[in-house]
Every structure is written in C-alpha cells, then in structure tokens.
N, C-alpha and C positions, 0 to 999 in steps of 0.2 A: 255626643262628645266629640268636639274639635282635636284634631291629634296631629300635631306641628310633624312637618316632614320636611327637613333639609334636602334629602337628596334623592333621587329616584330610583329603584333596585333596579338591573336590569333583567328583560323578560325578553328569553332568546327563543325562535323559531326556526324550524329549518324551510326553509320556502321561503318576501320576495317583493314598485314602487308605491307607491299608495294612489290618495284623492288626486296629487298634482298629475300625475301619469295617467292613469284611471279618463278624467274629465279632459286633457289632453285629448286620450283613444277617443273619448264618446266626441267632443266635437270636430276631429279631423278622420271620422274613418268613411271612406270615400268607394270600397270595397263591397262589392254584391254581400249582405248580411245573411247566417247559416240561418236554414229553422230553425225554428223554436224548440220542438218534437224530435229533430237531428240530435240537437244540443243536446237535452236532454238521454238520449241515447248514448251521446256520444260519453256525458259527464258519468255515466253506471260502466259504462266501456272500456273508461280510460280509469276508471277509479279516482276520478275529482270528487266526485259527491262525499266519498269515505275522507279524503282531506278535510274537506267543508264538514264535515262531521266534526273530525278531531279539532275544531274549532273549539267546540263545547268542551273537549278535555284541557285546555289551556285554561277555562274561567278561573279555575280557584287559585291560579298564579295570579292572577292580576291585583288583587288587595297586596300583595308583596312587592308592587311597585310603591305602595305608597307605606308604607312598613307594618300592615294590618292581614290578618289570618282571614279566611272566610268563615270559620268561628266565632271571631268580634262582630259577627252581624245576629247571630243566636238562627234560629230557628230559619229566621227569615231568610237565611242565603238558598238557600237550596231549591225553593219557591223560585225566589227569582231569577237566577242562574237560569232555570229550567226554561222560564218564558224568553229572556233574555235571549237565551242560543237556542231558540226554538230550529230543529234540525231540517221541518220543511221552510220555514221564513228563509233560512241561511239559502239554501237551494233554491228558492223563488228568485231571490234576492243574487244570485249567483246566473240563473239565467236570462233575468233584465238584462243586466249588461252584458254579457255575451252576445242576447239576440242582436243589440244594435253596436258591435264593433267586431265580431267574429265575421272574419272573412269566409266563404264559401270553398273558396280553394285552399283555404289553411285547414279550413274541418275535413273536408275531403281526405287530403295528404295523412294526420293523423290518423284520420277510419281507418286505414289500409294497415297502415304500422300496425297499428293495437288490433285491429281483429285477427292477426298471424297468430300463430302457435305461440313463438318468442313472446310476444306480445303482452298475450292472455296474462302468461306464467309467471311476467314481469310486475302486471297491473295487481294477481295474485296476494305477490312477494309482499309490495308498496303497499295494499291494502291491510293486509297483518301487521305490518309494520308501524302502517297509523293509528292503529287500537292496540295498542299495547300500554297500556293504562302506567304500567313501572318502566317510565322512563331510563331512570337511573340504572335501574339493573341491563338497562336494553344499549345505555352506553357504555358500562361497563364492559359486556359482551363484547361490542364494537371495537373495543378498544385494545383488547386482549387477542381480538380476531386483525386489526391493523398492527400490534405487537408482534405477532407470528409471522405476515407477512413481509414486515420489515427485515426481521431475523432472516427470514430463508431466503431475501434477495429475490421475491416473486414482483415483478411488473403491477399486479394488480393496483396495487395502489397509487399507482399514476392512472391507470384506467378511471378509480373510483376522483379520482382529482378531478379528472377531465368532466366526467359526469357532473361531476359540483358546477364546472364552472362553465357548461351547458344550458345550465337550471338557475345560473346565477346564483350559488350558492356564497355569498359572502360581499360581494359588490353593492348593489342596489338593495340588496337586502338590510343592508345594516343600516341605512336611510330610513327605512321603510318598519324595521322595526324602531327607530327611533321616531318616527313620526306616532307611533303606535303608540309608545309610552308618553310622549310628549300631548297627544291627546287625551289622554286616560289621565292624566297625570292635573292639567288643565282644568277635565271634566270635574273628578273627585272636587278640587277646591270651589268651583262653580256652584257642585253641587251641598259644599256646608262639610262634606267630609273630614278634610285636609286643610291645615291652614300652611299655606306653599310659605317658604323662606326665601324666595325666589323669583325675581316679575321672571314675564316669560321669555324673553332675549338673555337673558340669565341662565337660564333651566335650558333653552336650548345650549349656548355656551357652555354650560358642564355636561350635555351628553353628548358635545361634538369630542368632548375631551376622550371618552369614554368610547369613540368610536374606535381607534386600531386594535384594541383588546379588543371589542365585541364583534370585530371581524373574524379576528384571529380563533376566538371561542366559535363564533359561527361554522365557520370553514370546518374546524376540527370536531365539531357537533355533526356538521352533513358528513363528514369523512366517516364518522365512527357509525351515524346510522344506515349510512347506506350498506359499509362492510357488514352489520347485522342481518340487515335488507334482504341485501344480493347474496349470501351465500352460498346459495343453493346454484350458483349461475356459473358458468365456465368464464375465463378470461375472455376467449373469442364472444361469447354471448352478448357479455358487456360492453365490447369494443363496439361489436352492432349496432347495441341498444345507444353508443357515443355518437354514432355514426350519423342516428336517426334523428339524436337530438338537437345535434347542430346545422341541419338543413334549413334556410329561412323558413319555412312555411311551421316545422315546428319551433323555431325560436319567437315565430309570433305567438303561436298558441300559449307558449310558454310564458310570455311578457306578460298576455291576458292573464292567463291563471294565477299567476302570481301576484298583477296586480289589484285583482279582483280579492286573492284571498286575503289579504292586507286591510284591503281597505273596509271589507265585511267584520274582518276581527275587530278593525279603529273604530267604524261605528258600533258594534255591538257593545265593548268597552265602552265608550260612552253612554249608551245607553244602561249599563249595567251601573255606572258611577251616580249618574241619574236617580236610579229608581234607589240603589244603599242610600243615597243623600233623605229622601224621604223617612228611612227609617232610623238611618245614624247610628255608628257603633254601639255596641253596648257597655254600658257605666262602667262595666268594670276590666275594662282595655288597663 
C-alpha cells in the first residue's frame, strides 16, 4: 500500500557532513594513510565502533520520517533491520574509508589522548552513553542535570557548549542530517513505499525551512546528552577533554568520524527503504 506523505518528520542525531564531504576527503587526501589494523584498534580505543553500533538503535526511527511505524511492515522489519545494519558490514564499511583518508599523524596524536587514564574513562562514559536504548529518559536526565547547573551558577555548562562545538555539534550537522532524511525520504518513494507530494527541490526547500529549529534542537540534544555523559567528570577534566578536541589533528579525526558516520547511516537508510519497498506496508496502515 502506497501512503501519501506531504511532509518529512524530522530524525535528529547527535554526531555530523555526509557523501559531498565524505568523496571530497576520499579524492583530495594527499596525507601518508593510517593502517588498517591501527584503525581498527584505534576505532575499539576511542569507542567509534560502539557509535557505529548505535547506528542499528536509530533504524526503527526512520519509517517515522516518512509517517509509518516499523510495525506497518509486520513480521518482516526485524529480519531486515537486522541485515540492513548489519554491525560488522557498518565497521567494514567504516574502516574503508578511514584506511584511505586518515592521516598518520592525526591517528598517532588521538592514540596518545585516549590511551591516558582521562581518556579510557571518557571513551567509558560515551560508550554507556551510546547504548542506552531509552533515549527519552536519558534526555530527560540531561536536562534536569543542565537545570541544576544553570540554578547554581556552575561554568560547566559552557564547558559542555564548547565541547558541542568541538564535535560540531549543531553546524554541519544539521546539513548532514538533512541530507539523511532527504535521502531516505527519496529512496522510500523510489522504492514504491511513499507517494512524495513533493518533486525534490521542493522537499529540499521545506527542510531548509526546518533547518534553525533542527539546529536549535540539535545543540540542546548534544547539551543534555553530554551533561548525562559526563557526569561523573570534574569541570577541570572536561576543560582537558575541550582542550584535546580542538587541536587540528583531532579536529581532523573528528571531521572523519563524523563524516563517515553520516553517510554509513544515509546509505544504510537507503538500503533499508529498498528492501520495505519489496515487501510494502501492510494493508492495514
């Protein structure tokens, strides 16, 4: 069953340009490239891989860009979900591109950082952080923990700002997720799902409209999950951990990661619109 969608729900992530950024790095990086084997080490190290995981915990948001449950697909979503964000493909497919645009001297400089003590305890923090299944409850938390800190007049919450805006938390990101949904959104009608009300210079035009709020919510998304995050971390710790992340060599890694994680999630999405298109909602949407 064909199920008319005017408009495209938004689907917010905290993390970061997509394909144009992406294909950019891969054809201008000019930079001695990390190993493979490095990368890998490096991605269990720094707790990338657990990001790349929480890939999989986003899927069953995505039929809510196009105004359909993962329910409306019956039996069959869970099947494909599963192959879809298959958790070693994501990580394959994750150190592709690294191998041919990670700098040597950008892996190096991160090693150092995250193999420290602070480091460890941070990667820890962010890893818990990424498998917490109840989102909502883990922003509410956030938010009651930047509630507090506002009241008592404590700094911290410029510190966790800075950090946002370290990580690009709001900037590029809100691009980046709308390319996301702009793809997915595409796919679906391509693939028989969704009948769009909308050519595509259209549907782009209504989600550029869409972009100062979904910054605005972004920003305040990273604010509240990091105060969750971080808790356990002194002010001075965090200052550190700002300190680290705005040195070039981790503002590259960081460009990577984020562009990398972006454009894994746009084509999985795609692929996952793809494969529901085969089997089409069920009759009784």
């Amino acid at each position: 069953m064909i199920t008319k969608t005017p408009l495209p729900r938004p689907l917010f992530f905290v993390a970061f340009f997509v394909a144009g950024f992406l294909a950019l790095t891969l054809a201008t990086a000019t930079a001695q490239a990390a190993d493979r084997a490095r990368i890998e080490t490096f991605l269990n190290v720094t707790g990338f891989d657990v990001a790349l995981d929480s890939i999989a915990l986003s899927a069953e948001s995505a039929p809510g860009m196009i105004g359909l449950t993962p329910e409306d697909f019956g039996g069959a979503w869970d099947g494909i979900a599963d192959t879809v964000f298959s958790l070693p493909d994501m990580r394959n497919q994750a150190l592709d591109y690294l191998e041919e645009t990670l700098s040597d001297a950008a892996l190096t400089h991160a090693e150092a950082f995250y193999a420290t003590e602070l480091g460890q305890r941070l990667v820890k923090a962010e890893n818990a952080s990424h498998l917490v299944e109840d989102s909502d409850t883990k922003h509410i938390a956030g938010r009651r923990i930047v509630a507090d800190l506002v009241q008592a007049g404590d700094n911290r919450v410029d510190i966790l700002k800075r950090m946002g805006r370290a990580v690009d938390a709001g900037e590029s990101s809100v691009k980046a997720v709308q390319e996301v949904q702009f793809r997915f959104i595409v796919a679906a009608e391509t693939a028989g799902i969704i009948e769009l009300q909308l050519e595509p210079d259209a549907l782009k035009g209504l989600l550029a409209e869409q972009e100062d709020e979904m910054r605005l919510e972004m920003v305040e998304s990273a604010l509240t999950s990091s105060a969750y995050a971080y808790q356990g971390f002194t002010n001075q710790e965090l200052e550190t951990y700002s300190d680290a992340l705005e040195t070039p060599e981790m503002q590259e890694v960081y460009r990577l990661l984020n562009a990398i994680q972006f454009e894994i999630t746009a084509s999985r999405y795609e692929e996952l619109a793809y494969r529901l298109g085969k089997i089409g909602p069920s009759e009784d949407i």
